[in-house]
N, C-alpha and C positions, 0 to 999 in steps of 0.2 A: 649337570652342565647342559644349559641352551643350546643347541648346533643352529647354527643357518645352512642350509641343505640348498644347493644350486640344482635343481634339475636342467637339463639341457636335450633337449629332444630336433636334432638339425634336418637328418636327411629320414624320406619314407611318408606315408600318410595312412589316414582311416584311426580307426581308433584302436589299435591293438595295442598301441603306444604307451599310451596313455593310462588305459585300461590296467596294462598289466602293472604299471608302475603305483597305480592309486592305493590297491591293499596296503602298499608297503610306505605308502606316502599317508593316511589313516593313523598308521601305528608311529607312525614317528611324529603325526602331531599331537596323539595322544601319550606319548611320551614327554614329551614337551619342547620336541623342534621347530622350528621352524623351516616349511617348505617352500621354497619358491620355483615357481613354476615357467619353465621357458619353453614355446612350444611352436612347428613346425604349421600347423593346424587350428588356428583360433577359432575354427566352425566345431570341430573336435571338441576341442575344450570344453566350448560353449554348453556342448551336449551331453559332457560328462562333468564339468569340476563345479560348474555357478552352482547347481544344486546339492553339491558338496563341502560350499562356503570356498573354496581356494579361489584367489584370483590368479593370473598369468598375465605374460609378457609375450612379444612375439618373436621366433629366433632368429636372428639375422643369417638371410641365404642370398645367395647367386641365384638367379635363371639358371638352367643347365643351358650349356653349350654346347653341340652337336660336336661329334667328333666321325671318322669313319668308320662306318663298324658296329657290333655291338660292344660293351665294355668288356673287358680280358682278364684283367685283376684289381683290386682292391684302388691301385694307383688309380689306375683306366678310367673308374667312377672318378674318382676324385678331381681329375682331370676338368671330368664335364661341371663340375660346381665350384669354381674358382681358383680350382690349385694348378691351373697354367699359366696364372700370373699373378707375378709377387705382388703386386700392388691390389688385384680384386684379394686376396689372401689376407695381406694385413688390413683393409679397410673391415672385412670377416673378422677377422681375431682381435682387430681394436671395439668393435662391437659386442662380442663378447666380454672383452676385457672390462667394456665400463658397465655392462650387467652384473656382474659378480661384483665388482667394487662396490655397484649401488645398491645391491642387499646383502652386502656384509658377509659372501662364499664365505665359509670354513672346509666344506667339503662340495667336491661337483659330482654329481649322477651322470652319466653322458649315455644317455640312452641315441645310439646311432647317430652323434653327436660330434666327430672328430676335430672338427674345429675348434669345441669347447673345451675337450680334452690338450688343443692346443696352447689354446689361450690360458690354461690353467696353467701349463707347463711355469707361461713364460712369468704368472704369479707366483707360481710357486704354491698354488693351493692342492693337496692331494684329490685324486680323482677315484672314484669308483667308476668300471664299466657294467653298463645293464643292460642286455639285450643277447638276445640271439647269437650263437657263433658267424650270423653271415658280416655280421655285426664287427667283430673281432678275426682279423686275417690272421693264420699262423705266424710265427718270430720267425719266419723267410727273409730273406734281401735278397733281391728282390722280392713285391710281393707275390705271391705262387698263381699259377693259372685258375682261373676260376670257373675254366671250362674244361674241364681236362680229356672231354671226350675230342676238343681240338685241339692238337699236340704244337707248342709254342719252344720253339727253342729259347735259350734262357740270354741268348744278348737281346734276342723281342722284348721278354719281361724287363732285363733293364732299362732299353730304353725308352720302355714306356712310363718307369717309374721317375727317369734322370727327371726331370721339368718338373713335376710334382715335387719332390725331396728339393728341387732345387729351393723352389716358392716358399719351402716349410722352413728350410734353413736360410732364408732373407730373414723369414720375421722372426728367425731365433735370434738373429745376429742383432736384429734395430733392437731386441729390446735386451740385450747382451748376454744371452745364454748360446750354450757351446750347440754347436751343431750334433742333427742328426745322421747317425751313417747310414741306416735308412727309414722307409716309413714306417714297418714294423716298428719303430721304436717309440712311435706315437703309442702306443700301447702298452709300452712299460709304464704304468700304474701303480697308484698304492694296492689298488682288488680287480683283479679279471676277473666278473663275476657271469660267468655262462650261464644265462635261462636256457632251460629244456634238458635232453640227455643225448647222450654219445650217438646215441642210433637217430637222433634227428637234425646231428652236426651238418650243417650245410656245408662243412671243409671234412670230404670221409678220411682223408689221411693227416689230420690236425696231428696223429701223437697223445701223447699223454695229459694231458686238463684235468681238472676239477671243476663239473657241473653242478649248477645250486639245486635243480630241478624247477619244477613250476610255482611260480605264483598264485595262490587261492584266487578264484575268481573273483572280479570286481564286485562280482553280488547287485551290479544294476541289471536294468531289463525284466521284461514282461514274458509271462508262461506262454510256450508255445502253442497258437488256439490250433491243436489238430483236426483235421478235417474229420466228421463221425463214418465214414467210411473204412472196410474192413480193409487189412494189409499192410505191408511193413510201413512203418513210418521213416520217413524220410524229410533230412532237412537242407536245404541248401542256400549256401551267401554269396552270393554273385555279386559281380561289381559289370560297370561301362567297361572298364581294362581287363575285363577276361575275352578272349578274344571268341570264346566260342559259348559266348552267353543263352544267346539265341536257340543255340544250336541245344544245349544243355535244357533249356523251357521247353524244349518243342519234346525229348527222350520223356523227361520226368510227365512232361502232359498224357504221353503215349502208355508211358507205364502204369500208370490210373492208381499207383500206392496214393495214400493217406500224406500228403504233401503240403509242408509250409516254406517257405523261400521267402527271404529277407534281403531284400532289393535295393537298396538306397539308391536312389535316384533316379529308378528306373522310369522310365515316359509310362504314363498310363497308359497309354493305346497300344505298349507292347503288351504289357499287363493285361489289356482286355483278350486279346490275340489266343491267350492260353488260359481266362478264365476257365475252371470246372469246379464242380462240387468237392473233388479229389484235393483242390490245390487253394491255400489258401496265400494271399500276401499281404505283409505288413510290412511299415513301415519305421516301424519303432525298434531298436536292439531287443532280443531276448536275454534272456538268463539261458547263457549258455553250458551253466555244470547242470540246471536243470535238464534242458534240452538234449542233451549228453547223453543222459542217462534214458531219455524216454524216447530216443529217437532208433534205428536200427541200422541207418547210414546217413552220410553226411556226403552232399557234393560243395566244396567249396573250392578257392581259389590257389590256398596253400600258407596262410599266414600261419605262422609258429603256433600262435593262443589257439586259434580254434581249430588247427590238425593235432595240437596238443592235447586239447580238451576232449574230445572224440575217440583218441588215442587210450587215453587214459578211463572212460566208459567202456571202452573196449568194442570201437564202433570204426567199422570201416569205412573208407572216403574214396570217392572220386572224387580227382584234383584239377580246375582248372587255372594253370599255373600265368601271370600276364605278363612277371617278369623274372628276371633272373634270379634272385632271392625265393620267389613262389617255386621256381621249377628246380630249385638245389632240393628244395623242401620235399618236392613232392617227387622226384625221384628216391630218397630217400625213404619216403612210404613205402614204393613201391618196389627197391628194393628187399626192402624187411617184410614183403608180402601182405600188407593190410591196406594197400589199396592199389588202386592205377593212377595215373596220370594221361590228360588229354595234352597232346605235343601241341604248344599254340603254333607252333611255325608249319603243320600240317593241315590237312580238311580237317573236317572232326565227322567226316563220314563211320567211323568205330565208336563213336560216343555211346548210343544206344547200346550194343553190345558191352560198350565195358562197364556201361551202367547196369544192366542185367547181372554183370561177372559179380559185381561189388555187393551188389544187393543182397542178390539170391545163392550165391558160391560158398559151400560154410569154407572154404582154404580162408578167403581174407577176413570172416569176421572172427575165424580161429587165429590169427596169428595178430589181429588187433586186440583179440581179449589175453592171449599169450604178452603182450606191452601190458595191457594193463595189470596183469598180475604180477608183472616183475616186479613194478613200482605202486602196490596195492596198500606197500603198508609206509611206503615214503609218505614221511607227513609234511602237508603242504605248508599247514601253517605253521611248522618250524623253520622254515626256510624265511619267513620274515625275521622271527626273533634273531636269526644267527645275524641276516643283514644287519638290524639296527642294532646291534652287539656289535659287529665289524665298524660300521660307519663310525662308532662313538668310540672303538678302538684307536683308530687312525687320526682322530682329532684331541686322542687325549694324552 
């Protein structure tokens, strides 16, 4: 049997999205599905699926809307991208709604995608979840603080959620399904299917789950050209949204290791500011299970795939975290002791030092290769087969 497979990718960017979904989007059209592609990022895409034959569509979103504050929970985002009012909501979910009609859903993927998970509701077509637990709130009602180190008493949480729940239950009602009692229930699904494992759960008191684990690398990207210079190898993926980018160029220049850093977008004239023979830049994606394995630390931002993939080499990180989703993550490293984290809401005057700690400290590259041996003999590429086993479960 044929499936048409909705992918839907709504909130988030860069290509980690994307990436991790492709292995598993590969095998289901060599199965003989059919994948459609709905995506957040068409510059993304562009750079990962044209030269994979898929075409895409673009996902219908909101501008965020500022609110006061930073976000608090699951609601609080949701707030900021249409769910304070019922009408930008359903013009959302009717958008959806005539994407899936127009390629023929039997199943939707909702990779960070809630809206699409909504609109499926209101079809009635079963949805799989794919993505990260920051991804997936715990079954709370309210949904639970997402900062827990700022203690929220629980009529805050609800009434941050009431306007939200209320928006969701308009366009349950116009298109005549029963209301939600809360948001958590957007997530009652045919598959909650958790990428990653318990120890890099961005919710540390979720309870009980079932995690898929990881996704085989996308297998795009070019070999890291290391610099021919003696000393630990190091690699790092900075973005514009790491707040302390700069600051992270100027440690790694100083520490004079064997250095390549993967930049996208950086301005060249910052580029030039910290040329050396030590540090090389590109501009094109690596093969990151390569780079994994031949690197000795990793400074990145904190995105699930590549503190996963580093994780699983058994390669310590500094973390520079830009948003709240990066900095769940990378407390959680550093938690589990295989790396540090830079506080963006701080100087990054300790950077240097806690780039020395990561490097040269064997405590974090022992307790990063301690991860990797737990999950040494989890086989990755069995976690496809069970997906497209499950997917064609559910539609048959």
């Amino acid at each position: 049997m044929s499936l048409s497979v909705f992918y839907g990718w709504e909130f988030g960017e860069n290509l980690g999205h994307i990436g991790c979904f492709l292995p598993l989007a590969r095998v289901l059209r060599e199965t003989g599905h059919t994948v459609h592609w709905t995506v957040a990022s068409s510059t993304s895409a562009a750079r990962l699926l044209d030269r994979e034959g898929f075409a895409w569509l673009p996902a219908p979103q909101c501008p965020e809307k500022p609110r006061q504050g930073p976000p608090l929970t699951y609601a609080d985002i949701l707030l900021r991208f249409g769910y304070a009012d019922a009408s930008d909501l359903l013009g959302l979910t009717v958008a959806w709604r005539e994407l899936m009609k127009l390629t023929g859903a039997q199943v939707v993927l909702a990779d960070h995608a809630p809206t699409a998970q909504l609109a499926a509701r209101t079809l009635d077509v079963p949805t799989v979840i794919f993505g990260s637990g920051f991804y997936v709130p715990p079954r709370q009602i309210p949904t639970p603080n997402m900062r827990p180190w700022i203690p929220l008493p629980p009529e805050q949480l609800a009434a941050i959620e009431r306007p939200a729940l209320a928006s969701v239950n308009a366009v349950m009602e116009r298109f005549g399904k029963p209301p939600l009692d809360g948001i958590a229930q957007l997530f009652d699904v045919a598959e909650d299917t958790l990428l990653g494992f318990p120890e890099l759960d961005h919710y540390a008191e979720r309870g009980p789950a079932r995690y898929w684990g990881n996704l085989p690398d996308a297998g795009v990207g070019e070999p890291a050209p290391w610099p021919a210079v003696p000393g630990k190898r190091l690699f790092a993926y900075l973005r514009a949204g790491c707040r302390h980018h700069e600051a992270a160029l100027a440690a790694l220049h100083a520490l004079g290791q064997p250095t390549v850093v993967f930049f996208p977008g950086a301005p060249e004239a910052l580029l030039a500011r910290f040329a050396a023979p030590h540090m090389a830049f590109v501009r094109n994606p690596l093969d990151l299970a390569r780079t994994g394995k031949e690197a000795d630390a990793a400074i990145t931002y904190g995105s699930l795939s590549t503190t996963s993939r580093f994780l699983l080499a058994g390669k310590p990180l500094l973390l520079l975290p830009g948003h709240l989703e990066q900095f769940l993550m990378a407390r959680r490293v550093e938690q589990m002791g295989a790396g540090l984290l830079v506080d963006p809401e701080m100087p990054a005057s300790d950077l240097p030092q806690k780039l020395q700690q990561v490097v040269f400290d064997p405590f974090f590259a022992g307790n990063a290769q301690a991860f990797a041996r737990k999950y040494a003999a989890f086989p990755q590429e069995v976690v496809i087969g069970n997906l497209v086993r499950r997917i064609e479960e559910i539609c048959s």
